[in-house]
PDB file of N, CA, C and O in Angstrom:
ATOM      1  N   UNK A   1       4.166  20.337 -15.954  1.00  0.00           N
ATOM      2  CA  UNK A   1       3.391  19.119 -15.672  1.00  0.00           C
ATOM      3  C   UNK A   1       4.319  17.907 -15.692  1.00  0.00           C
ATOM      4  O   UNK A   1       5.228  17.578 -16.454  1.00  0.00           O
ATOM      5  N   UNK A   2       3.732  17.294 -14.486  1.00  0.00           N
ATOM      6  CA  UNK A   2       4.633  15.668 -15.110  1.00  0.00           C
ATOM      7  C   UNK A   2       6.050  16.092 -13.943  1.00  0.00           C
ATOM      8  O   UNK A   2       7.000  15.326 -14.099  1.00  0.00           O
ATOM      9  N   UNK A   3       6.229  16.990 -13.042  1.00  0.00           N
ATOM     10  CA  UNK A   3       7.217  17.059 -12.068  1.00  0.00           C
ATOM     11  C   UNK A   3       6.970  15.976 -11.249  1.00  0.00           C
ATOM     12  O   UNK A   3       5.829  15.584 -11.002  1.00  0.00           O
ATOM     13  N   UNK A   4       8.473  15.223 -10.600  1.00  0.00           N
ATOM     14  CA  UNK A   4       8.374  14.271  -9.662  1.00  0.00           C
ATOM     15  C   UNK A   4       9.205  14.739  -8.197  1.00  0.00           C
ATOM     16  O   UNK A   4      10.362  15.156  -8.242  1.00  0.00           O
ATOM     17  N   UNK A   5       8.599  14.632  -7.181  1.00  0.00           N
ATOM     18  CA  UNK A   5       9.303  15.628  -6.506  1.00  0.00           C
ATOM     19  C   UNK A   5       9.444  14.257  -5.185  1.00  0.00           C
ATOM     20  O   UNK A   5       8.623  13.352  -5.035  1.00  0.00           O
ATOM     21  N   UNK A   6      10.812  14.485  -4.304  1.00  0.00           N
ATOM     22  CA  UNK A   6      11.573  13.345  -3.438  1.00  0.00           C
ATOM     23  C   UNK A   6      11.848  13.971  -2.271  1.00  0.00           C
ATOM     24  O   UNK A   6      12.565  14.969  -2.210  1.00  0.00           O
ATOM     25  N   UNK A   7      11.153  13.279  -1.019  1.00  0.00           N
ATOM     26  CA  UNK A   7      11.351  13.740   0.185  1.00  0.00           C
ATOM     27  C   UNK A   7      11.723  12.479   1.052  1.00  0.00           C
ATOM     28  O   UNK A   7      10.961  11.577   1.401  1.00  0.00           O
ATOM     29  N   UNK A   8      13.110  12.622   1.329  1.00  0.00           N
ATOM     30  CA  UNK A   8      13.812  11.776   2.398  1.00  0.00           C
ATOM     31  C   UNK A   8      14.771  12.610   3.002  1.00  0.00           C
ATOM     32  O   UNK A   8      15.119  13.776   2.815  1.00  0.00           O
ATOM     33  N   UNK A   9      15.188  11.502   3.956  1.00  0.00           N
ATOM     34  CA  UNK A   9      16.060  12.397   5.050  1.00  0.00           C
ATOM     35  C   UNK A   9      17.265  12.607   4.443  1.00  0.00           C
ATOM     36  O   UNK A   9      17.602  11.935   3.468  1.00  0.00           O
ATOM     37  N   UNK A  10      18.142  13.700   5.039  1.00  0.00           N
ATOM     38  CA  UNK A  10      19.666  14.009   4.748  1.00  0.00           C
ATOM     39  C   UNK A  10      20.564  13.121   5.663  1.00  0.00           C
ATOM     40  O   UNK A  10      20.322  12.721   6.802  1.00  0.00           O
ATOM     41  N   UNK A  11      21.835  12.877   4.755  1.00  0.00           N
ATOM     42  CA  UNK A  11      22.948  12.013   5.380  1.00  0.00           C
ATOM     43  C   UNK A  11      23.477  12.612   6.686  1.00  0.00           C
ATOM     44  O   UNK A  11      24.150  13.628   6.856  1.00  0.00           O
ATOM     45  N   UNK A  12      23.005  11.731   7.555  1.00  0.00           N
ATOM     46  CA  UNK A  12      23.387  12.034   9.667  1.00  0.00           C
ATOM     47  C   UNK A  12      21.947  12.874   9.929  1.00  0.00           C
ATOM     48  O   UNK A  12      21.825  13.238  11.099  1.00  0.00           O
ATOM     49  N   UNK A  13      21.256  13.101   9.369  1.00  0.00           N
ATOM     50  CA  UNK A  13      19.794  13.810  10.018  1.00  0.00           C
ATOM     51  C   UNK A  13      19.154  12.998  11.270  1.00  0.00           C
ATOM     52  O   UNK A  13      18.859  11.820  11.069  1.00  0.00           O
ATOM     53  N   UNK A  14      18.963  13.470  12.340  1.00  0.00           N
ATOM     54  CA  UNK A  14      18.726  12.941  13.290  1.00  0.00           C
ATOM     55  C   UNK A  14      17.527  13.056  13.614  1.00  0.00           C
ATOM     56  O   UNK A  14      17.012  14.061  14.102  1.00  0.00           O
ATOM     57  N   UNK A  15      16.761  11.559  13.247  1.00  0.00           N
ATOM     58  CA  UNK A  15      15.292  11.251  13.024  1.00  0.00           C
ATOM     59  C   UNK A  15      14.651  11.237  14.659  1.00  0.00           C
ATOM     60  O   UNK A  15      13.422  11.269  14.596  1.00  0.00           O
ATOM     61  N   UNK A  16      15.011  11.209  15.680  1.00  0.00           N
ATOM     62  CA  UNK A  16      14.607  11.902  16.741  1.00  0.00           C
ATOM     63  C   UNK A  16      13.683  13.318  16.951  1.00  0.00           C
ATOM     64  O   UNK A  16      12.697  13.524  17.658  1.00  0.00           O
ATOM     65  N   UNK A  17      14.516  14.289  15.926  1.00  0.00           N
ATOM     66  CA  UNK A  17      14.080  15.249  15.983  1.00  0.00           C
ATOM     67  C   UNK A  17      13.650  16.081  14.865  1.00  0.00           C
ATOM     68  O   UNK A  17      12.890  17.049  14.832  1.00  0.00           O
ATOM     69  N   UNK A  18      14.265  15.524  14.023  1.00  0.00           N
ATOM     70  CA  UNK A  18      14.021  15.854  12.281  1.00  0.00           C
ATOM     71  C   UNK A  18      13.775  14.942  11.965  1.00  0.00           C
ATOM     72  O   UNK A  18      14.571  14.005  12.014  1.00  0.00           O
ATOM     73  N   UNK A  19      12.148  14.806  11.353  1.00  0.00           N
ATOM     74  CA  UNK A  19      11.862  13.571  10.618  1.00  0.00           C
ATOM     75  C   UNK A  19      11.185  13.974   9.437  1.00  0.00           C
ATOM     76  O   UNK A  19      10.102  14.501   9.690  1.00  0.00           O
ATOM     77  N   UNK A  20      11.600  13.864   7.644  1.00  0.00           N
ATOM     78  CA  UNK A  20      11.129  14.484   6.460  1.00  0.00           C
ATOM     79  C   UNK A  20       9.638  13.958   6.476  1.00  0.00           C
ATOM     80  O   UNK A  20       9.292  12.802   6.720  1.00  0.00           O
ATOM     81  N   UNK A  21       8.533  15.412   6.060  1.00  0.00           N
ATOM     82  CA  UNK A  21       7.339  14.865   6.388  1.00  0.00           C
ATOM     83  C   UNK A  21       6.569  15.407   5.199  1.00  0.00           C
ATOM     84  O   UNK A  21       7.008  16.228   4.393  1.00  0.00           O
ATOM     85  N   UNK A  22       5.471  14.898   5.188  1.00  0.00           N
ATOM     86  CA  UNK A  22       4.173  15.299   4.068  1.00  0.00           C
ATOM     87  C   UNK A  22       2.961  15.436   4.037  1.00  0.00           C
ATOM     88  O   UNK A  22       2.559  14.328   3.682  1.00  0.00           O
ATOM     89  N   UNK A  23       1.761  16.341   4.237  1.00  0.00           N
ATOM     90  CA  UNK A  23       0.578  16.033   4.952  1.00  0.00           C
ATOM     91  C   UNK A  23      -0.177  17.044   3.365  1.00  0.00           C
ATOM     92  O   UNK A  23       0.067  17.224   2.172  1.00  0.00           O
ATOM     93  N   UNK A  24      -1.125  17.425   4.367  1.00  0.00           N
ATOM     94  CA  UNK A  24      -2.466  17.958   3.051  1.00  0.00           C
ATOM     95  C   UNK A  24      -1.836  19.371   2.548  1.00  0.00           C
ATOM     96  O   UNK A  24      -2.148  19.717   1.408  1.00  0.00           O
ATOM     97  N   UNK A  25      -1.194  20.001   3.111  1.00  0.00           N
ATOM     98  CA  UNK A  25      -0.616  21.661   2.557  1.00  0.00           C
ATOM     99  C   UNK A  25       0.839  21.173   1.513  1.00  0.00           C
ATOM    100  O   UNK A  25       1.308  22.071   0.814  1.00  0.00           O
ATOM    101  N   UNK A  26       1.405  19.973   1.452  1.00  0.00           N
ATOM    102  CA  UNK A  26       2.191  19.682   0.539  1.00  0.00           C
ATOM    103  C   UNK A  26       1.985  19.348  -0.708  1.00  0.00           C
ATOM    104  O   UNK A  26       2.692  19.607  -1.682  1.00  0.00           O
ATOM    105  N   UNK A  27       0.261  18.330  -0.622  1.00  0.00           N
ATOM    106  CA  UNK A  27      -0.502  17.996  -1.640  1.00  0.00           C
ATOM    107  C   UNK A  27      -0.978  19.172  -2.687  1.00  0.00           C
ATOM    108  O   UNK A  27      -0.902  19.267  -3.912  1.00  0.00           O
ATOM    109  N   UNK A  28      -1.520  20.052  -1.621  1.00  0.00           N
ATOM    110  CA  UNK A  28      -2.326  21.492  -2.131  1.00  0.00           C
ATOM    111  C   UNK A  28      -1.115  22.074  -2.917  1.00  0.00           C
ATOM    112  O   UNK A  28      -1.413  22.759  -3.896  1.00  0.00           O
ATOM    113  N   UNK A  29       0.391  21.881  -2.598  1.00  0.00           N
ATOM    114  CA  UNK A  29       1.420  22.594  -3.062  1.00  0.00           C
ATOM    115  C   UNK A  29       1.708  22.001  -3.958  1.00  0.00           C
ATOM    116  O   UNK A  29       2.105  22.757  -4.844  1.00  0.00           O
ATOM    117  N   UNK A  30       1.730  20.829  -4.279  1.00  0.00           N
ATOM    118  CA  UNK A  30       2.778  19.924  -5.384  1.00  0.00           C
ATOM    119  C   UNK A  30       1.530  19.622  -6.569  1.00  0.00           C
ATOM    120  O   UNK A  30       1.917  18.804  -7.403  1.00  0.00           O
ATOM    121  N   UNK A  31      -0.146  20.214  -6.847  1.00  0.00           N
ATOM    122  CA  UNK A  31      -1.407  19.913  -6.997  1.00  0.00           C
ATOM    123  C   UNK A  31      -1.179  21.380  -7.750  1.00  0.00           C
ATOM    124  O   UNK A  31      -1.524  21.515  -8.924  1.00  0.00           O
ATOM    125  N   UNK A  32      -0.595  22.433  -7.024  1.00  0.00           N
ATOM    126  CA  UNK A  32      -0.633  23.849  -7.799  1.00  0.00           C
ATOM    127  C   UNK A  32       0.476  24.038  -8.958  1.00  0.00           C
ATOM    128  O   UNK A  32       0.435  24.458 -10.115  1.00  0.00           O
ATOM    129  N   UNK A  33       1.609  23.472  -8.004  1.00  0.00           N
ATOM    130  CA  UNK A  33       2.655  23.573  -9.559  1.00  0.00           C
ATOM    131  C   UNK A  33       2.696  22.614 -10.319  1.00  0.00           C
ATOM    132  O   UNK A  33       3.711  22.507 -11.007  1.00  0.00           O
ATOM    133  N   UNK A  34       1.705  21.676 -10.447  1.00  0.00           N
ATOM    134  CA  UNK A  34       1.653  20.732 -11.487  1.00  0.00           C
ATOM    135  C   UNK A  34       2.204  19.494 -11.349  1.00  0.00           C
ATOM    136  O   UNK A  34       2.457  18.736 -12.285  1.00  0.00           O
ATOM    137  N   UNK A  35       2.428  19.240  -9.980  1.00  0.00           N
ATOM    138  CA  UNK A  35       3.588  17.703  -9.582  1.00  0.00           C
ATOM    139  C   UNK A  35       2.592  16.840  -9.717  1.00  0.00           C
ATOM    140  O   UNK A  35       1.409  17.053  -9.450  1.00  0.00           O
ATOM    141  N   UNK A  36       3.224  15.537 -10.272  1.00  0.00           N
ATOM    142  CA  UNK A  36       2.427  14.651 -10.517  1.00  0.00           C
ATOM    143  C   UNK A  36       2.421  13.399  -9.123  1.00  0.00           C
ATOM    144  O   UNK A  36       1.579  12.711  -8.546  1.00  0.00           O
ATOM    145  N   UNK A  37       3.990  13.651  -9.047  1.00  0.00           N
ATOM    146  CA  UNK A  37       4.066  12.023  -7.704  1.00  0.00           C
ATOM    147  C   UNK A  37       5.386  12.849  -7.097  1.00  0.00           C
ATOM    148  O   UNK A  37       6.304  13.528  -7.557  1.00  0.00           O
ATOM    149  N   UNK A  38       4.936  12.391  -5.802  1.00  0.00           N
ATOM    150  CA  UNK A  38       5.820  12.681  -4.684  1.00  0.00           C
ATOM    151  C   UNK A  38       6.805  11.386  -4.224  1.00  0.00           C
ATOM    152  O   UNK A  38       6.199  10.402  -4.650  1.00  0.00           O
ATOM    153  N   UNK A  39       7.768  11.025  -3.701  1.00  0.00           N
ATOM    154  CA  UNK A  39       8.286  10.170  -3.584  1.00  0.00           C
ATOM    155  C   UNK A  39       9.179  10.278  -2.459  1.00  0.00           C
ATOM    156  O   UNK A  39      10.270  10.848  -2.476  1.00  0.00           O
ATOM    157  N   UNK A  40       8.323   9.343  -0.893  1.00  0.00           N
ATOM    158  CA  UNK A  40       8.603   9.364   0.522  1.00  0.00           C
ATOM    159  C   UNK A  40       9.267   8.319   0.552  1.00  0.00           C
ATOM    160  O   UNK A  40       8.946   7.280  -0.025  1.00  0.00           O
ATOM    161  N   UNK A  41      10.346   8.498   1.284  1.00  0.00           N
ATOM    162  CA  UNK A  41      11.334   7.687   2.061  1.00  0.00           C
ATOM    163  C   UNK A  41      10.167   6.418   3.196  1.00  0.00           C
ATOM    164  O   UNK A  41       9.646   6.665   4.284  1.00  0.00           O
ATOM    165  N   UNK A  42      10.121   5.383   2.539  1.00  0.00           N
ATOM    166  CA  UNK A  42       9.077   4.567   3.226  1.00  0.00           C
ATOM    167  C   UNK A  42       9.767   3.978   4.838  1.00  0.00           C
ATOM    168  O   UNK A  42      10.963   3.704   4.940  1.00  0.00           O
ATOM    169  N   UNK A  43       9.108   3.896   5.625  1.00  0.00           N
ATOM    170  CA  UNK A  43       9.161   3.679   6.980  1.00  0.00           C
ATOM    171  C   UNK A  43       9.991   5.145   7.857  1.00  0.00           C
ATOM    172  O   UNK A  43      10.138   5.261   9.074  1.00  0.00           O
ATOM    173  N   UNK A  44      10.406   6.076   6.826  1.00  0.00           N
ATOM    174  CA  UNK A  44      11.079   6.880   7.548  1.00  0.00           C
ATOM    175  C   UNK A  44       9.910   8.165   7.466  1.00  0.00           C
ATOM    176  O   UNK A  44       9.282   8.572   8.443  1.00  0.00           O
ATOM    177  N   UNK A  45       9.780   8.699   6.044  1.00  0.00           N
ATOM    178  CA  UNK A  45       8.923   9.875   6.407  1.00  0.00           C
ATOM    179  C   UNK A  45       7.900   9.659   6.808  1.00  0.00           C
ATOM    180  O   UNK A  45       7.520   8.493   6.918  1.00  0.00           O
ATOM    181  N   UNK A  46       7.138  10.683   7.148  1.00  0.00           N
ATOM    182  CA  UNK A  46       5.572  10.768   8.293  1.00  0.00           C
ATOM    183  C   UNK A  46       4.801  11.445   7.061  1.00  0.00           C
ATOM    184  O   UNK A  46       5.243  12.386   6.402  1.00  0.00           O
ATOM    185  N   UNK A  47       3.675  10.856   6.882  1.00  0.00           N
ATOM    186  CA  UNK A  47       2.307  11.290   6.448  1.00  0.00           C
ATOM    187  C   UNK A  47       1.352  11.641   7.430  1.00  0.00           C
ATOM    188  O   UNK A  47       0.659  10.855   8.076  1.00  0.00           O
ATOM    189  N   UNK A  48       1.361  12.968   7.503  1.00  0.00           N
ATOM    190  CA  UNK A  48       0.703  13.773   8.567  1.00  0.00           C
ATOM    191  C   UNK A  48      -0.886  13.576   7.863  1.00  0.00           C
ATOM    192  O   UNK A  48      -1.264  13.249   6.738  1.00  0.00           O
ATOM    193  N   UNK A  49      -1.736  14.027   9.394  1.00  0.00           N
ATOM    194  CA  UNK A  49      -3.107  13.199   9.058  1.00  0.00           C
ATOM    195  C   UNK A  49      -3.566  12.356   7.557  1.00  0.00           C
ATOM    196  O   UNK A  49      -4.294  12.771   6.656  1.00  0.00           O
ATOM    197  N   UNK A  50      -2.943  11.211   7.659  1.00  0.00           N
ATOM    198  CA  UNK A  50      -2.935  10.546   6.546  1.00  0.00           C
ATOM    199  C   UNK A  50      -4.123  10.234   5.694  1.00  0.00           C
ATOM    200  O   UNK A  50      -3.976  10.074   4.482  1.00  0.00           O
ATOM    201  N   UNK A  51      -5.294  10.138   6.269  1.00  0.00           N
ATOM    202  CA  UNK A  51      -6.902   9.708   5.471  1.00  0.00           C
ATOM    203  C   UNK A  51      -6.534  10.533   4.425  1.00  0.00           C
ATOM    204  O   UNK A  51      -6.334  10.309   3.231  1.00  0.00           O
ATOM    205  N   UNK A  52      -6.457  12.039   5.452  1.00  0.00           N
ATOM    206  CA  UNK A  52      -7.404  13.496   4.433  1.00  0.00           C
ATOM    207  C   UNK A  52      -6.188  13.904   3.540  1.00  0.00           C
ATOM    208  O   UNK A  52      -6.380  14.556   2.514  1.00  0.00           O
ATOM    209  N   UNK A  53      -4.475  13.379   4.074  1.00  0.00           N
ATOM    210  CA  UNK A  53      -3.815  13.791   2.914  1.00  0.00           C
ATOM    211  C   UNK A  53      -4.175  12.734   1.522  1.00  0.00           C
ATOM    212  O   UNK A  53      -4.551  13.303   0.497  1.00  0.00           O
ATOM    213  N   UNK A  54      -4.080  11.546   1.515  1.00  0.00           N
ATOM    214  CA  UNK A  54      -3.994  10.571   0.886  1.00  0.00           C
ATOM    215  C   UNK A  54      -5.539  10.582  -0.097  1.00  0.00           C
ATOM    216  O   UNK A  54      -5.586  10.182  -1.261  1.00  0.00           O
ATOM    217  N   UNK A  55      -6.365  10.963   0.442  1.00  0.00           N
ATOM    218  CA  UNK A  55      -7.623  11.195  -0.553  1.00  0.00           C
ATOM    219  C   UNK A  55      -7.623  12.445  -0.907  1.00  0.00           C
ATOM    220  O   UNK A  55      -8.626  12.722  -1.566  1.00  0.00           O
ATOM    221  N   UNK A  56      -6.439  13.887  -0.632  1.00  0.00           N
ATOM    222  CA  UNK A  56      -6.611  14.842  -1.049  1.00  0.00           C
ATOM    223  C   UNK A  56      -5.626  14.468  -2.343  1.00  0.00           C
ATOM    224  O   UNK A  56      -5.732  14.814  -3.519  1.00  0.00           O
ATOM    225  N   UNK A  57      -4.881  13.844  -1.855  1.00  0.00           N
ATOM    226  CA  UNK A  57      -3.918  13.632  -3.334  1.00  0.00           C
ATOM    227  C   UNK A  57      -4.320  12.409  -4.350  1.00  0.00           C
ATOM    228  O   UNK A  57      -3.447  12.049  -5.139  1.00  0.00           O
ATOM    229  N   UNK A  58      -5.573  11.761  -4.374  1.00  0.00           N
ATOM    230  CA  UNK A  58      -6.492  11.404  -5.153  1.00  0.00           C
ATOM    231  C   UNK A  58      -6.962  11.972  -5.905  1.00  0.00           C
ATOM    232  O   UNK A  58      -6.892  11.840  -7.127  1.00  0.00           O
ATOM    233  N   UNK A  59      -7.701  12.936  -5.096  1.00  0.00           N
ATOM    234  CA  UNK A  59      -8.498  13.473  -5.829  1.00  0.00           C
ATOM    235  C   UNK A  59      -8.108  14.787  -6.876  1.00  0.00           C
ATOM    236  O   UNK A  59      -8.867  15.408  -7.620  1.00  0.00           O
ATOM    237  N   UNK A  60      -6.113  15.030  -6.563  1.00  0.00           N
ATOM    238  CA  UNK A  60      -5.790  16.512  -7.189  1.00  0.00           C
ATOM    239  C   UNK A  60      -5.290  15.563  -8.179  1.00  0.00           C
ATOM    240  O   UNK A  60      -5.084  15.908  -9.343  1.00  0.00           O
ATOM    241  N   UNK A  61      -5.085  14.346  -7.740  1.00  0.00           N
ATOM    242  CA  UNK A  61      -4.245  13.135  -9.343  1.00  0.00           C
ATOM    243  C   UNK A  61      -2.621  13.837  -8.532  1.00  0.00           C
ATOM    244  O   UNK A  61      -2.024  14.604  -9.287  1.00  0.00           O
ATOM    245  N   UNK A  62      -2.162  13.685  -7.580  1.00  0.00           N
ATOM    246  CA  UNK A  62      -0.706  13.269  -6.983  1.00  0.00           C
ATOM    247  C   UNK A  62      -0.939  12.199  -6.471  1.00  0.00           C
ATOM    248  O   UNK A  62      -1.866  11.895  -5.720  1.00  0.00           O
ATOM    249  N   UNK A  63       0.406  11.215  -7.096  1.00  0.00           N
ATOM    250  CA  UNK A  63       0.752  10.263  -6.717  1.00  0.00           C
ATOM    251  C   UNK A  63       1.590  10.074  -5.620  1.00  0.00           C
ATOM    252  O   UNK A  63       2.586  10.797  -5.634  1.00  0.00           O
ATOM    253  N   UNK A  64       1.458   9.161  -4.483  1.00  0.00           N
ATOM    254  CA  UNK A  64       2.228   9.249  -3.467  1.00  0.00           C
ATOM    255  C   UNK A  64       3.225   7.833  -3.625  1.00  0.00           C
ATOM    256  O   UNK A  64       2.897   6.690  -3.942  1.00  0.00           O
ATOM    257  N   UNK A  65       4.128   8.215  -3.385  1.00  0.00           N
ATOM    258  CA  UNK A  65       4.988   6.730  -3.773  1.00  0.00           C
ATOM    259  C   UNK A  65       5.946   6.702  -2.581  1.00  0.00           C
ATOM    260  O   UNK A  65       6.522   7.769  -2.369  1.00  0.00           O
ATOM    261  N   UNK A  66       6.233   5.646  -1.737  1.00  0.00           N
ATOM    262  CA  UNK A  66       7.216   5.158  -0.688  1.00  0.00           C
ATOM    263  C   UNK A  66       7.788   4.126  -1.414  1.00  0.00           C
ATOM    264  O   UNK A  66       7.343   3.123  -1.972  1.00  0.00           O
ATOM    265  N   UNK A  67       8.805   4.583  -1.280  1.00  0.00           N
ATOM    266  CA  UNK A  67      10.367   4.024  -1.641  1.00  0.00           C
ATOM    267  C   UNK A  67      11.411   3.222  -0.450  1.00  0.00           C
ATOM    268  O   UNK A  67      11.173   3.221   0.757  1.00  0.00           O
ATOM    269  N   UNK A  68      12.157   2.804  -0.860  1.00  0.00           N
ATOM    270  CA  UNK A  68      12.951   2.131   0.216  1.00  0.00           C
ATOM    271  C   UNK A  68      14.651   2.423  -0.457  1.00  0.00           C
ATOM    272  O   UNK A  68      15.257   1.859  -1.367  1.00  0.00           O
ATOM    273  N   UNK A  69      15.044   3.587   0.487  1.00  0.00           N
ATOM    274  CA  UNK A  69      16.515   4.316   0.171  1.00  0.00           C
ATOM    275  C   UNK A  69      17.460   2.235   0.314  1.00  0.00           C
ATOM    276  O   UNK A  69      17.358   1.322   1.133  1.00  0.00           O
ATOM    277  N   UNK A  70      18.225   2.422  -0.942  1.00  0.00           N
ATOM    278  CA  UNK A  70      19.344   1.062  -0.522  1.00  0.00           C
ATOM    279  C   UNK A  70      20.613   1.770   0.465  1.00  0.00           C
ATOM    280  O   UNK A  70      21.534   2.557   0.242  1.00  0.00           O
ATOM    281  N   UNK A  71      20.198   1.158   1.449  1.00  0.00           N
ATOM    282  CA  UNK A  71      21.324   1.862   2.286  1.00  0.00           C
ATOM    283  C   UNK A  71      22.794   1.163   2.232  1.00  0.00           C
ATOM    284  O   UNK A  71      23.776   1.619   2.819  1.00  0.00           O
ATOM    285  N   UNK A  72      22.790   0.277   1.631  1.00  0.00           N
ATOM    286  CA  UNK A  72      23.529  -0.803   1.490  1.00  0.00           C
ATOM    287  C   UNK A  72      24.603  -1.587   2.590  1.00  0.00           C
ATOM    288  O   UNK A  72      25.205  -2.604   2.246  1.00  0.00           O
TER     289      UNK A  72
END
């Protein structure tokens, strides 16, 4: 319990075609092993059908958190 789990892109990943993503079967996943907050690369990763992920991870108590990588 209490896992925090981080999804952004890899260094040269080419967001054209690879873009790090998160929808309702990640929730259902990170909801089973006990993750508490997920933590998306903001403006870069995709929240796939976002309503039904975002109230599914309400309602399992995952936190969704967008971050902003310092790219410097």
């Amino acid at each position: 319990a209490g896992l925090v789990v981080a999804k952004a892109a890899k260094p040269g990943q080419d967001m054209r075609f690879d873009r790090p993503a998160i929808g309702p079967a990640t929730v259902e996943l990170l909801a089973e092993i006990g993750a508490a907050m997920i933590g998306v690369e903001a403006g870069v990763a995709l929240i796939l059908e976002r309503d039904r992920t975002l109230e599914l991870a309400r309602s399992k108590n995952v936190t969704i958190y967008g971050y902003a990588e310092n790219r410097g």
